[in-house]
C-alpha positions as CSV (number, residue, x, y, z in Angstrom):
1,X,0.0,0.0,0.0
2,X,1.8,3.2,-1.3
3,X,-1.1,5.3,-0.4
4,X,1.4,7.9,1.4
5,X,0.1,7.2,4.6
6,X,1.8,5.3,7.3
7,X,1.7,1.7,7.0
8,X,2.3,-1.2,10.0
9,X,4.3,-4.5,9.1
10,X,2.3,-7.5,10.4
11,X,4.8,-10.2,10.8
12,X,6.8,-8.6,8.1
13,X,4.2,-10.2,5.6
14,X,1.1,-8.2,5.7
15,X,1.3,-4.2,5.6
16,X,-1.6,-2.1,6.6
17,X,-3.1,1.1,7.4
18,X,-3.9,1.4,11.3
19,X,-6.5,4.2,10.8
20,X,-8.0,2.8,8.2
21,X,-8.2,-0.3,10.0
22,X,-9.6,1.1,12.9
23,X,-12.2,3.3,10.9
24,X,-13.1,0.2,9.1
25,X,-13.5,-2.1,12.3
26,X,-15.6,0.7,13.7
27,X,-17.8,1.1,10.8
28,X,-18.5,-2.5,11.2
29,X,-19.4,-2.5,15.0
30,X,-21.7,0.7,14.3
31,X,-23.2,-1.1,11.3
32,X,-24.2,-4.7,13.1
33,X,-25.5,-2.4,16.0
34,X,-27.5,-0.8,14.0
35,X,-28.7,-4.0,12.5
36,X,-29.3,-5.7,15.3
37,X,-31.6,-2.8,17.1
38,X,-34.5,-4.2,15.6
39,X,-33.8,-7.8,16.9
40,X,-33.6,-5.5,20.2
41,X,-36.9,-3.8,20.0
42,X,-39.0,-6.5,19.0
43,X,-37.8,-8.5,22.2
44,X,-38.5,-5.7,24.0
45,X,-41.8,-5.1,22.5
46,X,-42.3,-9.1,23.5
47,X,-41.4,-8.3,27.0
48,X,-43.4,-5.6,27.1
49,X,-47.0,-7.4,25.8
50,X,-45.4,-10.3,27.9
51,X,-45.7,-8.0,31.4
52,X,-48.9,-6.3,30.2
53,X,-50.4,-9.7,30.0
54,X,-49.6,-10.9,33.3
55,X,-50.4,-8.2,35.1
56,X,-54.4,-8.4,33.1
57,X,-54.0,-11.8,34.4
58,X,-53.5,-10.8,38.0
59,X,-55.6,-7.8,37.5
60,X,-58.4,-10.6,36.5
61,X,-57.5,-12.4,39.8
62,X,-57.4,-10.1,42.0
63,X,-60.8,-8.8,41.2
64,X,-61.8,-12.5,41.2
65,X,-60.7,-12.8,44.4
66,X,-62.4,-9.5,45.5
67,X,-65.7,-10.5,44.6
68,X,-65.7,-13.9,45.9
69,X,-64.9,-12.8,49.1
70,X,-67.6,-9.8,48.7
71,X,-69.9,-12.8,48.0
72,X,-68.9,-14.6,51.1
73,X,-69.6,-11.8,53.0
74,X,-72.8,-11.3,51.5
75,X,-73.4,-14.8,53.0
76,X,-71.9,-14.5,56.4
77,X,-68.9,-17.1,55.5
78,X,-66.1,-14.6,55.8
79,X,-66.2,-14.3,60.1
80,X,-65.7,-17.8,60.3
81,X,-63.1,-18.1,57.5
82,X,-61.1,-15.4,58.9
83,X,-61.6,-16.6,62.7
84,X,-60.0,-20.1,61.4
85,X,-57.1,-18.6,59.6
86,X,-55.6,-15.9,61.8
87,X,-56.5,-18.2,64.8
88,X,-59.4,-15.2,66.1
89,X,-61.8,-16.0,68.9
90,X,-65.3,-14.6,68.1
91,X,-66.0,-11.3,70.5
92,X,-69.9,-12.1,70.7
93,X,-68.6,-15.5,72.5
């Protein structure tokens, strides 16, 4: 390479141009970045749909849970319920 610029012997063998090199190397780690962003954002877009879905899904429970336990209360179920789980003495007795 007699391009006038200085040139590096590689095992007296190869020459080359270090800048040119690096530019080159860097042009390549900028260009597969660049092509791998939208590999990124779709995962990211999975994760997100992936999180939204979950918390509908706990959302759906929790609600579930809500009005079952509305519903018990309507019946008079919940006193005893509660009295067996934490262990609670009635006060009326």
């Amino acid at each position: 390479m007699k391009s006038g610029r200085p040139t590096r012997k590689l095992g007296g063998l190869l020459e080359f141009d270090l800048g040119r090199t690096l530019k080159l190397f860097g042009w390549l780690v900028i260009t597969g970045f660049l092509a791998y962003l939208p590999v990124l954002s779709a995962k990211l877009e999975e994760r997100r749909a992936r999180q939204a879905e979950e918390e509908r899904e706990r959302a759906d429970k929790e609600q579930a849970f809500l009005r079952d336990l509305n519903e018990a209360h309507k019946q008079g179920e919940v006193g005893e319920a509660f009295q067996s789980l934490f262990g609670l003495e009635d006060p009326a007795e």
